[in-house]
PyMOL Python script that loads the backbone (N, CA, C, O; Angstrom):
from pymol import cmd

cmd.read_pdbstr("""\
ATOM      1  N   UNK A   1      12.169  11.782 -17.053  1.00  0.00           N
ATOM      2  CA  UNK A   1      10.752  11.583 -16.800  1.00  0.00           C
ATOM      3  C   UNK A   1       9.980  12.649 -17.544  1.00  0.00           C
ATOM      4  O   UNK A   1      10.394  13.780 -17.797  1.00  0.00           O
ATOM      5  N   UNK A   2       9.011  12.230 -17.805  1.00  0.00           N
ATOM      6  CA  UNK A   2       7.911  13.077 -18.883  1.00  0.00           C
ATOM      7  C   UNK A   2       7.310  13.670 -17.518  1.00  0.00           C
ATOM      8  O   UNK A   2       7.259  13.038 -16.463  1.00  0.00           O
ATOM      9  N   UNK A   3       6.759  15.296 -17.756  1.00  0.00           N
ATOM     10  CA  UNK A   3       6.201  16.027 -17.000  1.00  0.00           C
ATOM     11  C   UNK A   3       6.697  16.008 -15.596  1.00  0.00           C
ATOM     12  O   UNK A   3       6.169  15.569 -14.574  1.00  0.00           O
ATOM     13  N   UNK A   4       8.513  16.935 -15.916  1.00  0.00           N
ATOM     14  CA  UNK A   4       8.761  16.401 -14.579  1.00  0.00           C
ATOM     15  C   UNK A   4       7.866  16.375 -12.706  1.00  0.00           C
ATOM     16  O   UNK A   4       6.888  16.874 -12.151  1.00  0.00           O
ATOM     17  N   UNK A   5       8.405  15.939 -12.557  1.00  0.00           N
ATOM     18  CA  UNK A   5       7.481  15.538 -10.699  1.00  0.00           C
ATOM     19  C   UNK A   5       8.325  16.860 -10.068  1.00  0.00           C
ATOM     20  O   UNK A   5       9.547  16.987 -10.137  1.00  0.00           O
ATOM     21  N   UNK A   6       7.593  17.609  -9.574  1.00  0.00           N
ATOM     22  CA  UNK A   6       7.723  18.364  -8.488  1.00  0.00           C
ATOM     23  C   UNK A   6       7.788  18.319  -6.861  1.00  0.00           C
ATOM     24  O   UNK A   6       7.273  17.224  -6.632  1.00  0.00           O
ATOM     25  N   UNK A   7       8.038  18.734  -5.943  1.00  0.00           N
ATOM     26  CA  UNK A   7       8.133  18.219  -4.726  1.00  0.00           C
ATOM     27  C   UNK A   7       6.166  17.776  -4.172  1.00  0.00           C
ATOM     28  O   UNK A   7       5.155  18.478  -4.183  1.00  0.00           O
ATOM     29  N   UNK A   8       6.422  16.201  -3.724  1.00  0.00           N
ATOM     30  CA  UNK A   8       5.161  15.729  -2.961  1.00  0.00           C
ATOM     31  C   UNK A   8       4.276  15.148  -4.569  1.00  0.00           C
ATOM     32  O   UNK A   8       3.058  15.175  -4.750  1.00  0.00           O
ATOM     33  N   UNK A   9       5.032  14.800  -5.272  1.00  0.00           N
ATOM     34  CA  UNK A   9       4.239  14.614  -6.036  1.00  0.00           C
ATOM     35  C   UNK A   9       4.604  12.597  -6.096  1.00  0.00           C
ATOM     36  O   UNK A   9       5.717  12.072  -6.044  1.00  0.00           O
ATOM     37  N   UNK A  10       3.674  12.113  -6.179  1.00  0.00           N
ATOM     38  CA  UNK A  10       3.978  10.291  -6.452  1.00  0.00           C
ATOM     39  C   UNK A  10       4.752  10.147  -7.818  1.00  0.00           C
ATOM     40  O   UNK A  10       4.753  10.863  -8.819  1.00  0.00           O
ATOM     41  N   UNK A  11       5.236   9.282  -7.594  1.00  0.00           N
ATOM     42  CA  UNK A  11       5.737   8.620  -8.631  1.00  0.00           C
ATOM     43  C   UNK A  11       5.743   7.406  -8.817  1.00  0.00           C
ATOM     44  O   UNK A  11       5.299   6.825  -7.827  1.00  0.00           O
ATOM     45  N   UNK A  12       6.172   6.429  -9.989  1.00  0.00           N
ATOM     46  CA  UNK A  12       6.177   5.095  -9.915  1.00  0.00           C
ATOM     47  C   UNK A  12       7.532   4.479 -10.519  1.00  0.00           C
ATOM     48  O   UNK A  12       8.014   4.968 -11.541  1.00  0.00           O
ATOM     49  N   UNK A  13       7.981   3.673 -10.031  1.00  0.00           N
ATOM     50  CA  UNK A  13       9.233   3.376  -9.947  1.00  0.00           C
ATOM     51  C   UNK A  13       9.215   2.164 -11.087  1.00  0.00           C
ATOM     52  O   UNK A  13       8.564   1.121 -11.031  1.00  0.00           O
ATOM     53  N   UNK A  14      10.008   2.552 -12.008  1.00  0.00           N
ATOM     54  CA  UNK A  14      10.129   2.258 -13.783  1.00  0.00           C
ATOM     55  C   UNK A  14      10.777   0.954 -13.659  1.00  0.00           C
ATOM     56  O   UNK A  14      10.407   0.058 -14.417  1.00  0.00           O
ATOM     57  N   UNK A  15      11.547   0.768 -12.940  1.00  0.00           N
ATOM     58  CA  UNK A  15      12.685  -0.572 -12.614  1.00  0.00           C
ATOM     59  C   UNK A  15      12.686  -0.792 -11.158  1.00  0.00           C
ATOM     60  O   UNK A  15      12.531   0.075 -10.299  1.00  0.00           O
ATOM     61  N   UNK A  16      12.920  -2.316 -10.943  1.00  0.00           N
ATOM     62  CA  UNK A  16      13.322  -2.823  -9.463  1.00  0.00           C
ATOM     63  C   UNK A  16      14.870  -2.266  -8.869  1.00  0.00           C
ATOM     64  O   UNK A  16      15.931  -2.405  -9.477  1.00  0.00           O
ATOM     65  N   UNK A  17      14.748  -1.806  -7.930  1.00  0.00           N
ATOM     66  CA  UNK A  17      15.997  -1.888  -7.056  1.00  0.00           C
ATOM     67  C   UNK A  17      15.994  -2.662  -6.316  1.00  0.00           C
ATOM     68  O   UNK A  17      15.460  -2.561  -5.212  1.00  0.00           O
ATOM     69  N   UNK A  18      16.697  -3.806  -6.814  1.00  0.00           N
ATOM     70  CA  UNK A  18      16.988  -5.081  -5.429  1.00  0.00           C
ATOM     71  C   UNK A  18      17.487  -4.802  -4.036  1.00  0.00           C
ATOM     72  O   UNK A  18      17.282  -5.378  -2.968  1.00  0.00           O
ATOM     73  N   UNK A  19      18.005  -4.037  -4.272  1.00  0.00           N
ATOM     74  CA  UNK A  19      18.738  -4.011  -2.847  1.00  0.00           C
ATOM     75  C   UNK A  19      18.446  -2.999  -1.903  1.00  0.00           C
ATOM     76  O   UNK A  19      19.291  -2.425  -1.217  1.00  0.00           O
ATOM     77  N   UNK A  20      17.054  -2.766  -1.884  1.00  0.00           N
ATOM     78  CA  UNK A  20      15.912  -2.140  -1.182  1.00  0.00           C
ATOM     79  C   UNK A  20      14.933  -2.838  -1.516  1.00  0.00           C
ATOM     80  O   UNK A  20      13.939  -2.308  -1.020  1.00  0.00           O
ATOM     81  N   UNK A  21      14.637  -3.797  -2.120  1.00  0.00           N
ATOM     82  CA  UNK A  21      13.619  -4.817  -1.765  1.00  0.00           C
ATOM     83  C   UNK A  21      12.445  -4.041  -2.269  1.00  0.00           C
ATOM     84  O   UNK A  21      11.354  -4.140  -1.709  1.00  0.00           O
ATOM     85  N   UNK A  22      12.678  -3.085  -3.560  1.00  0.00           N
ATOM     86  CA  UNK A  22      11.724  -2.380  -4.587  1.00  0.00           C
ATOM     87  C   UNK A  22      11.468  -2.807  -5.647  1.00  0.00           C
ATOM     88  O   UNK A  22      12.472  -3.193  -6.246  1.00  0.00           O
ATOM     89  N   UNK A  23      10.249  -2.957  -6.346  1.00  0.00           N
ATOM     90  CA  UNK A  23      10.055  -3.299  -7.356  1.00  0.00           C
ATOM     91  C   UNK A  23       9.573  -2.583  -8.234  1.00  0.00           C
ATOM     92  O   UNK A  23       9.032  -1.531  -7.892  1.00  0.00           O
ATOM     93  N   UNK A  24       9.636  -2.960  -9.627  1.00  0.00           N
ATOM     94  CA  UNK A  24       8.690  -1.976 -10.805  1.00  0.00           C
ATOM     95  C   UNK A  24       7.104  -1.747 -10.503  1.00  0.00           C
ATOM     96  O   UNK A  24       6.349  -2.605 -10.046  1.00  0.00           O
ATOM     97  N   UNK A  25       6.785  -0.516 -10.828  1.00  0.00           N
ATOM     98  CA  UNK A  25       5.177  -0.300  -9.909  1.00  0.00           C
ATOM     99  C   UNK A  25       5.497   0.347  -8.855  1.00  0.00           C
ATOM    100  O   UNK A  25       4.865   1.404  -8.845  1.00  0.00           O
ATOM    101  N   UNK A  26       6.300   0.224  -7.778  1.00  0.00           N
ATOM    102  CA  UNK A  26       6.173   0.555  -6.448  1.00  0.00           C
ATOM    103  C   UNK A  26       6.142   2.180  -6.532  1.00  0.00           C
ATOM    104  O   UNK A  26       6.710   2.836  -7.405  1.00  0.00           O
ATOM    105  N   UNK A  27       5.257   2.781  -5.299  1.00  0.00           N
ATOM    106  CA  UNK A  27       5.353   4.579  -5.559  1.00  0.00           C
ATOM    107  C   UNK A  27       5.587   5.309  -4.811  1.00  0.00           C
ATOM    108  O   UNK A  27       4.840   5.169  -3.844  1.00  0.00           O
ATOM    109  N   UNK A  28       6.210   6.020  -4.708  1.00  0.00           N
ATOM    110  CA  UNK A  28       7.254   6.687  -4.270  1.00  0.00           C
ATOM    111  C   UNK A  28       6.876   8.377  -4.102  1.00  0.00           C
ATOM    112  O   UNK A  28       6.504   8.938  -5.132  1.00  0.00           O
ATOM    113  N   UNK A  29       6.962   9.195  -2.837  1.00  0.00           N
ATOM    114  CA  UNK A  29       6.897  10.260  -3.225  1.00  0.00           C
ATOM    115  C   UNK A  29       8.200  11.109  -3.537  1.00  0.00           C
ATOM    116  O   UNK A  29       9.233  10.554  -3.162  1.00  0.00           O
ATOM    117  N   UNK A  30       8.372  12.442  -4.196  1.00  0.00           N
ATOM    118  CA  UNK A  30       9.443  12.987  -4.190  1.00  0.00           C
ATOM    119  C   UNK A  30       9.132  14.098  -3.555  1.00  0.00           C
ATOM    120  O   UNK A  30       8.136  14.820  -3.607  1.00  0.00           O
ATOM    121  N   UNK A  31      10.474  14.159  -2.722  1.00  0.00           N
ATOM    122  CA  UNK A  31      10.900  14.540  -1.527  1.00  0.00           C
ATOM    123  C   UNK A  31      11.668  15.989  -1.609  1.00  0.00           C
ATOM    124  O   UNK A  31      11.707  16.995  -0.901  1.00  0.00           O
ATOM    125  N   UNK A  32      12.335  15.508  -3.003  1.00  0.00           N
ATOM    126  CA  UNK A  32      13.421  16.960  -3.759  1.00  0.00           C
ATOM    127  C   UNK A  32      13.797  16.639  -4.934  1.00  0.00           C
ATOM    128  O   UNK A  32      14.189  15.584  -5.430  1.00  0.00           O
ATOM    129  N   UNK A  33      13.581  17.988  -5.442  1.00  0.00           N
ATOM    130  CA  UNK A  33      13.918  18.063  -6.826  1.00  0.00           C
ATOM    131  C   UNK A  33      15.456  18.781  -6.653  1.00  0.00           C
ATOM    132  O   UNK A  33      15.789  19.647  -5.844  1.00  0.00           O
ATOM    133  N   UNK A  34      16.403  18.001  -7.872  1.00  0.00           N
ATOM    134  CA  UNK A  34      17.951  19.199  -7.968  1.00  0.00           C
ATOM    135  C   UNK A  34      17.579  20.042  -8.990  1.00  0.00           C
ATOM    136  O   UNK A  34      16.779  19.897  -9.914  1.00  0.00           O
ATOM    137  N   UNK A  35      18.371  21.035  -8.632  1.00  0.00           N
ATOM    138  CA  UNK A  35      18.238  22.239  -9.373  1.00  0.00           C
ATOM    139  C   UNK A  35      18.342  22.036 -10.979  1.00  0.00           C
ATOM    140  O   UNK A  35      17.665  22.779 -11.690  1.00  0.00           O
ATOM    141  N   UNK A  36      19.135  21.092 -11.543  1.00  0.00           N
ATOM    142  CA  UNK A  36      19.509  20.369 -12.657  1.00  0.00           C
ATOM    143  C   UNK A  36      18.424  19.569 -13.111  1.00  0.00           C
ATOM    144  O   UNK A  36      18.625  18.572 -13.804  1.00  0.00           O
ATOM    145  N   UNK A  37      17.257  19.950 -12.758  1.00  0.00           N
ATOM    146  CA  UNK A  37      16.272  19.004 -12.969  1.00  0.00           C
ATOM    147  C   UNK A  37      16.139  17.733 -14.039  1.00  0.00           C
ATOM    148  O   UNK A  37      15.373  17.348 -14.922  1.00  0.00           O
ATOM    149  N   UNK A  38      17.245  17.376 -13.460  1.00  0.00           N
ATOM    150  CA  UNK A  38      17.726  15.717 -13.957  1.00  0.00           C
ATOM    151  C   UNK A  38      17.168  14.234 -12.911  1.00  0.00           C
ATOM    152  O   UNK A  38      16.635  13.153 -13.163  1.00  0.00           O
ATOM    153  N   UNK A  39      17.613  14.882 -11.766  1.00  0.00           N
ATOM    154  CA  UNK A  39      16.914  13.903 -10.746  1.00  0.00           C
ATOM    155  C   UNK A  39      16.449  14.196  -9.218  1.00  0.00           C
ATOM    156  O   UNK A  39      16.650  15.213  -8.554  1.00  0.00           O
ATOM    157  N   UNK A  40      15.754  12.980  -8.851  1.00  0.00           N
ATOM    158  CA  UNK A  40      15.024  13.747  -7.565  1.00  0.00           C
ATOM    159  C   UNK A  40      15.215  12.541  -6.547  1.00  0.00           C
ATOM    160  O   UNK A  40      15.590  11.393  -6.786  1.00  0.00           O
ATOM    161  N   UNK A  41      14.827  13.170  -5.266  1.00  0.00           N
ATOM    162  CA  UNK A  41      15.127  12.147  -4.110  1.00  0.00           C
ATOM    163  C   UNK A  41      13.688  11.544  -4.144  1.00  0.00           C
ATOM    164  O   UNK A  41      12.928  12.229  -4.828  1.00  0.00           O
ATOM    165  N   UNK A  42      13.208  10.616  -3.672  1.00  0.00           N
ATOM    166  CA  UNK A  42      12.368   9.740  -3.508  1.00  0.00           C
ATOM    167  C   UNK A  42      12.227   8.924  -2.621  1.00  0.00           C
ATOM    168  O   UNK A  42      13.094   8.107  -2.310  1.00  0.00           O
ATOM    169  N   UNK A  43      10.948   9.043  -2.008  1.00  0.00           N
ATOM    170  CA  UNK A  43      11.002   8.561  -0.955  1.00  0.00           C
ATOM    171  C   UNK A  43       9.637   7.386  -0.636  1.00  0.00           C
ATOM    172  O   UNK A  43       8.468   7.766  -0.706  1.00  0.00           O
ATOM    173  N   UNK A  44       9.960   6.145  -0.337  1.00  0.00           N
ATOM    174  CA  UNK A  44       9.284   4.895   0.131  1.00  0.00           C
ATOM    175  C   UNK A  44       8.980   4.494   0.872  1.00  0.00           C
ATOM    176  O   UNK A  44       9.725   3.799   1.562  1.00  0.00           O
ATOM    177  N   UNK A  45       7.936   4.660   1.111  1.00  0.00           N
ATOM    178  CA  UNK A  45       7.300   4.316   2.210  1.00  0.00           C
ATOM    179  C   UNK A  45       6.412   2.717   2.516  1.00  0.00           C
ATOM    180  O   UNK A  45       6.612   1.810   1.708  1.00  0.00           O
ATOM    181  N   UNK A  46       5.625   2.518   3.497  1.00  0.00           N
ATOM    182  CA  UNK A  46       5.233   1.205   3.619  1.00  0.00           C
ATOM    183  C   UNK A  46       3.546   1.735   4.247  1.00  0.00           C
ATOM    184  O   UNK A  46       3.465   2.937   4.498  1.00  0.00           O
ATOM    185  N   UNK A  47       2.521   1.050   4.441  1.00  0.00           N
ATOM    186  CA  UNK A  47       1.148   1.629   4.532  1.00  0.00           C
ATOM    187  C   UNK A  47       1.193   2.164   6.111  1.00  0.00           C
ATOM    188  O   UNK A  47       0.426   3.122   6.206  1.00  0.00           O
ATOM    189  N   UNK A  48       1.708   1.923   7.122  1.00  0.00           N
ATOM    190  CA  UNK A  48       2.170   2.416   8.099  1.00  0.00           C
ATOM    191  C   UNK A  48       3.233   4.202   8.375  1.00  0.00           C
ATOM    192  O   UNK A  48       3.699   4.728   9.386  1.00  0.00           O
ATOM    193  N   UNK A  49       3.220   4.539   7.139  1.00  0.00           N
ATOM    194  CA  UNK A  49       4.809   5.508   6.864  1.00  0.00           C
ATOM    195  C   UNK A  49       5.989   5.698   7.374  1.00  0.00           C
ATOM    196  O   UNK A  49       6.570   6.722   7.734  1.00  0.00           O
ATOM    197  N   UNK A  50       6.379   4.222   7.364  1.00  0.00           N
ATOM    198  CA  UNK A  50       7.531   3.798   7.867  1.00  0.00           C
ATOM    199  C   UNK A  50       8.483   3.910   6.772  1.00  0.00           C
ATOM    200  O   UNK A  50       8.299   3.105   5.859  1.00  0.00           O
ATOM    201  N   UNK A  51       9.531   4.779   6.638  1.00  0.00           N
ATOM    202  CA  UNK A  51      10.449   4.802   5.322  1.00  0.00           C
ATOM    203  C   UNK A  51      10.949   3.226   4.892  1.00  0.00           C
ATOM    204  O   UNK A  51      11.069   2.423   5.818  1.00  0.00           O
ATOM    205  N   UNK A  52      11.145   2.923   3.960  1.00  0.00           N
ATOM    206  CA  UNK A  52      11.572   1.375   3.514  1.00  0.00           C
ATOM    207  C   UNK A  52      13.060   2.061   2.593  1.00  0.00           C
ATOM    208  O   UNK A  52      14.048   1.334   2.482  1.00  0.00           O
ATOM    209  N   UNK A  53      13.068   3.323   2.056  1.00  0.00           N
ATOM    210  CA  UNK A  53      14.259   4.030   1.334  1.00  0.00           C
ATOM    211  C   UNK A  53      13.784   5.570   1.226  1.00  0.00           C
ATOM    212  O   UNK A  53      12.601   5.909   1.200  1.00  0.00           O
ATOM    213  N   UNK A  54      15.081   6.607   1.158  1.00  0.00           N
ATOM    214  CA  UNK A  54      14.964   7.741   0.217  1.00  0.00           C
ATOM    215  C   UNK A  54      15.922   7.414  -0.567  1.00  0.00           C
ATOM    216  O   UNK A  54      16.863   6.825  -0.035  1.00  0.00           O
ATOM    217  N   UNK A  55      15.991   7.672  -1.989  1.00  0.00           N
ATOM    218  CA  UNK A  55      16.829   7.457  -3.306  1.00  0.00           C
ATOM    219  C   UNK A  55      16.932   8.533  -3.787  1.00  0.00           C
ATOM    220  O   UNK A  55      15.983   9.316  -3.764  1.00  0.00           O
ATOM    221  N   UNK A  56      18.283   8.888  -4.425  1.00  0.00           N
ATOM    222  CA  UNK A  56      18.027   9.848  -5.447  1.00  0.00           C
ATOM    223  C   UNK A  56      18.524   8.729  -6.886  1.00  0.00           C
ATOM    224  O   UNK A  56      19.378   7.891  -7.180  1.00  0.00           O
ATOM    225  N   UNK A  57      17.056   9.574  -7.577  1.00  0.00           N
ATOM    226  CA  UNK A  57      17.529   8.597  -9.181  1.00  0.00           C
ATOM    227  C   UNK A  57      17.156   9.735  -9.994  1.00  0.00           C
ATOM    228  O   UNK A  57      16.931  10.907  -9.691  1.00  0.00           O
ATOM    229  N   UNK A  58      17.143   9.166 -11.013  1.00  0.00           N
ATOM    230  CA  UNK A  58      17.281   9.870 -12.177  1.00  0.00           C
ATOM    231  C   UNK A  58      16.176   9.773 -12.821  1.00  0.00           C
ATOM    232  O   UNK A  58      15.567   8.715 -12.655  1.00  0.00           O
ATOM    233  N   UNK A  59      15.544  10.842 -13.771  1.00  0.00           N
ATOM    234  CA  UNK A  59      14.378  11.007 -14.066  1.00  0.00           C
ATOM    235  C   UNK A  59      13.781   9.689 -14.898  1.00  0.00           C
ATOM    236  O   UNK A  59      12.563   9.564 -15.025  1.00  0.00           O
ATOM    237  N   UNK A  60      14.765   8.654 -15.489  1.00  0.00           N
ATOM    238  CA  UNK A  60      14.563   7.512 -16.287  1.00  0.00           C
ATOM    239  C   UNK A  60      13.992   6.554 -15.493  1.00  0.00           C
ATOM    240  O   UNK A  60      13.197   5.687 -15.857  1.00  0.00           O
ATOM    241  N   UNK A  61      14.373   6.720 -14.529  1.00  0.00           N
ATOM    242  CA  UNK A  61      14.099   5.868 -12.345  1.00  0.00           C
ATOM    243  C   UNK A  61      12.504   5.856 -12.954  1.00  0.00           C
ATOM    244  O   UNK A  61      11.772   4.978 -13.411  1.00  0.00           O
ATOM    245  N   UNK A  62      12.427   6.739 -12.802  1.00  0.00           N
ATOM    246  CA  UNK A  62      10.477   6.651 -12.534  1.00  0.00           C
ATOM    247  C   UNK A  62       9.666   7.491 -13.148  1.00  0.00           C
ATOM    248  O   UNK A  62       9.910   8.485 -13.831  1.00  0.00           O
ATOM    249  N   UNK A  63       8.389   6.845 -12.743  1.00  0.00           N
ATOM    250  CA  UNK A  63       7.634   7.634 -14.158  1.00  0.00           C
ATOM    251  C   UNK A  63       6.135   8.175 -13.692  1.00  0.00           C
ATOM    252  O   UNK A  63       5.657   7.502 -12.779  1.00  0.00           O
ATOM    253  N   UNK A  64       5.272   9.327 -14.182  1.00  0.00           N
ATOM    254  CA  UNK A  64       4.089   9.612 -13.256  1.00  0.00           C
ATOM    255  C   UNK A  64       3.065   8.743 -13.212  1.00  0.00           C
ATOM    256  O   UNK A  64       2.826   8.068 -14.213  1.00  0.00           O
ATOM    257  N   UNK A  65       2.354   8.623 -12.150  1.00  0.00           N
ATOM    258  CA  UNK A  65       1.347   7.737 -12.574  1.00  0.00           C
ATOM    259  C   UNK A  65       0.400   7.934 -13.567  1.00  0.00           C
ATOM    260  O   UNK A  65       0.254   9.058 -14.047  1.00  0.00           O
ATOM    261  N   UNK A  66      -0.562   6.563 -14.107  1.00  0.00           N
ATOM    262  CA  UNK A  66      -1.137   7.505 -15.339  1.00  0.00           C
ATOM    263  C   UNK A  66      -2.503   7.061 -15.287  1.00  0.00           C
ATOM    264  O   UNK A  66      -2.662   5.859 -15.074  1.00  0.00           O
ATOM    265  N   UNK A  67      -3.540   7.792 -15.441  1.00  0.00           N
ATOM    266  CA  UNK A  67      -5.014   7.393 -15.767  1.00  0.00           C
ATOM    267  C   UNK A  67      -5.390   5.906 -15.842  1.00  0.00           C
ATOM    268  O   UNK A  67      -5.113   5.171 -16.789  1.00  0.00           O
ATOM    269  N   UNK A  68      -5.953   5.606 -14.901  1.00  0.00           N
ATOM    270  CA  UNK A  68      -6.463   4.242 -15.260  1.00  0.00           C
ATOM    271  C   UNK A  68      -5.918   3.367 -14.297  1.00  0.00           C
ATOM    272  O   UNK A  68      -6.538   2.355 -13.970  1.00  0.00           O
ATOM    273  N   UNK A  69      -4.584   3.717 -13.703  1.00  0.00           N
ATOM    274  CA  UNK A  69      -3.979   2.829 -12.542  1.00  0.00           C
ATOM    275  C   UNK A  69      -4.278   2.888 -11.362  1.00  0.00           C
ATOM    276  O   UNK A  69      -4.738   3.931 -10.898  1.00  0.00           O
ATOM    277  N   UNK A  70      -4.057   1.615 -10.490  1.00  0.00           N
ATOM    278  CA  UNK A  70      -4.460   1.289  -9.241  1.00  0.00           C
ATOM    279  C   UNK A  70      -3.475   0.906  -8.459  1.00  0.00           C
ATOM    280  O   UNK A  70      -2.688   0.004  -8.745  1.00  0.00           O
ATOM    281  N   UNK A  71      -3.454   1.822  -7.030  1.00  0.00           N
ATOM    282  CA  UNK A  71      -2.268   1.601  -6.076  1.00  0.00           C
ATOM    283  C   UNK A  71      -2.521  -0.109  -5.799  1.00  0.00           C
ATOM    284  O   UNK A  71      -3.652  -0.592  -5.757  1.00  0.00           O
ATOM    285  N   UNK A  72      -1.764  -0.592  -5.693  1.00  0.00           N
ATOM    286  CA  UNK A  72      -1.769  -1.688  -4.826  1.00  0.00           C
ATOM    287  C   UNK A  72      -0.950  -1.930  -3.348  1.00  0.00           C
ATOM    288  O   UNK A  72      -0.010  -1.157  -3.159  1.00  0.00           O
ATOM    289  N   UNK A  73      -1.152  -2.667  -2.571  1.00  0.00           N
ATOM    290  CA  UNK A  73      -0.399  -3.054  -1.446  1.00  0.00           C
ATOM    291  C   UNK A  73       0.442  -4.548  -1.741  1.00  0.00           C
ATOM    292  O   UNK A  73       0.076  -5.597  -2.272  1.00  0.00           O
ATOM    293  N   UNK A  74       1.480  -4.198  -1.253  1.00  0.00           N
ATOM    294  CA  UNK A  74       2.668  -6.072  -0.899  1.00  0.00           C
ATOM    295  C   UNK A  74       3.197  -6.199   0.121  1.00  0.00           C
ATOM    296  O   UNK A  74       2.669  -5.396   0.889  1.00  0.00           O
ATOM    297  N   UNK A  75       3.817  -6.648   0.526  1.00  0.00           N
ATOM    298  CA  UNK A  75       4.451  -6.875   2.050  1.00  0.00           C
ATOM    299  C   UNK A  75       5.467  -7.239   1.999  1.00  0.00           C
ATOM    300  O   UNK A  75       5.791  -8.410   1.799  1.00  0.00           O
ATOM    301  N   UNK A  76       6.375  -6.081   2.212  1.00  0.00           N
ATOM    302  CA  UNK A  76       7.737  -5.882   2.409  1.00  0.00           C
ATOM    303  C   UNK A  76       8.066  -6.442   3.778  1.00  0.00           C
ATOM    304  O   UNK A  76       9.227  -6.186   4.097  1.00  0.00           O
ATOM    305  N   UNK A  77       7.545  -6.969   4.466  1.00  0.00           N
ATOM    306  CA  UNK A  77       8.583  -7.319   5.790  1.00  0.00           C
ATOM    307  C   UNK A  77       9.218  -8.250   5.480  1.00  0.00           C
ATOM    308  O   UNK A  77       8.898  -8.895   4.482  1.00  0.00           O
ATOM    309  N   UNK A  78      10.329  -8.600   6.263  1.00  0.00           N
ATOM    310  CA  UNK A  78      11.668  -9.337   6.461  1.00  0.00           C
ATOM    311  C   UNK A  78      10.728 -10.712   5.816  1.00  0.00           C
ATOM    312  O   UNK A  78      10.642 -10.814   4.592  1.00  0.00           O
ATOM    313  N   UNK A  79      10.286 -11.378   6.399  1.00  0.00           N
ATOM    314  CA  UNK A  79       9.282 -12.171   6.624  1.00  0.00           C
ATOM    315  C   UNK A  79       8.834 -13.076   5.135  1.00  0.00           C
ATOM    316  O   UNK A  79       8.834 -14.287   4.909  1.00  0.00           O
ATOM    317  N   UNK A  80       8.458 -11.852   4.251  1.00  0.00           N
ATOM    318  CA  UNK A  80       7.796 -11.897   3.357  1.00  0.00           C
ATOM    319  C   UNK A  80       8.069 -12.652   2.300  1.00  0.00           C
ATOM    320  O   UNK A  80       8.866 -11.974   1.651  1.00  0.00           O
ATOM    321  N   UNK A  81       7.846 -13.857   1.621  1.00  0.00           N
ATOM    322  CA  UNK A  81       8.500 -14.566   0.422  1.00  0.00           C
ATOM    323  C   UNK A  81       7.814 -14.088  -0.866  1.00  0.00           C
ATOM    324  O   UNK A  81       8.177 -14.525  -1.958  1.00  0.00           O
TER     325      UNK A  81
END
""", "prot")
cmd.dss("prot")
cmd.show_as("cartoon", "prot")
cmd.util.cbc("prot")
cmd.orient("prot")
């Protein structure tokens, strides 16, 4: 990741992880940085701050947000098609 993310800082998640029901866009705060500052834990939340995942990925995982973008909301419940 360009300008790496420090702890509490957002991020945006570069690729979907299916199997957390994440998609590209989605943002994420980080939670911890490794000392190897290669990758960080990340953490997903839902507009409630209900965790949906913490991940650790790799700095390629995600990327900072950038000028001009807008959070959006989706609806992750079970439910949701």
């Amino acid at each position: 990741m360009q300008d790496e993310a420090t702890e509490l800082d957002l991020v945006v998640l570069a690729e979907p992880i299916v199997e957390h029901g994440l998609v590209a866009g989605d943002v994420g705060t980080v939670v911890h940085r490794y000392a190897d500052d290669r990758a960080s834990e990340v953490e997903f939340v839902d507009t409630q701050g209900t965790t949906i995942a913490v991940l650790t990925l790799d700095d390629s995982a995600v990327r900072p947000p950038m000028a001009g973008e807008i959070l959006h909301v989706r609806d992750v419940s079970p439910t949701a098609s």
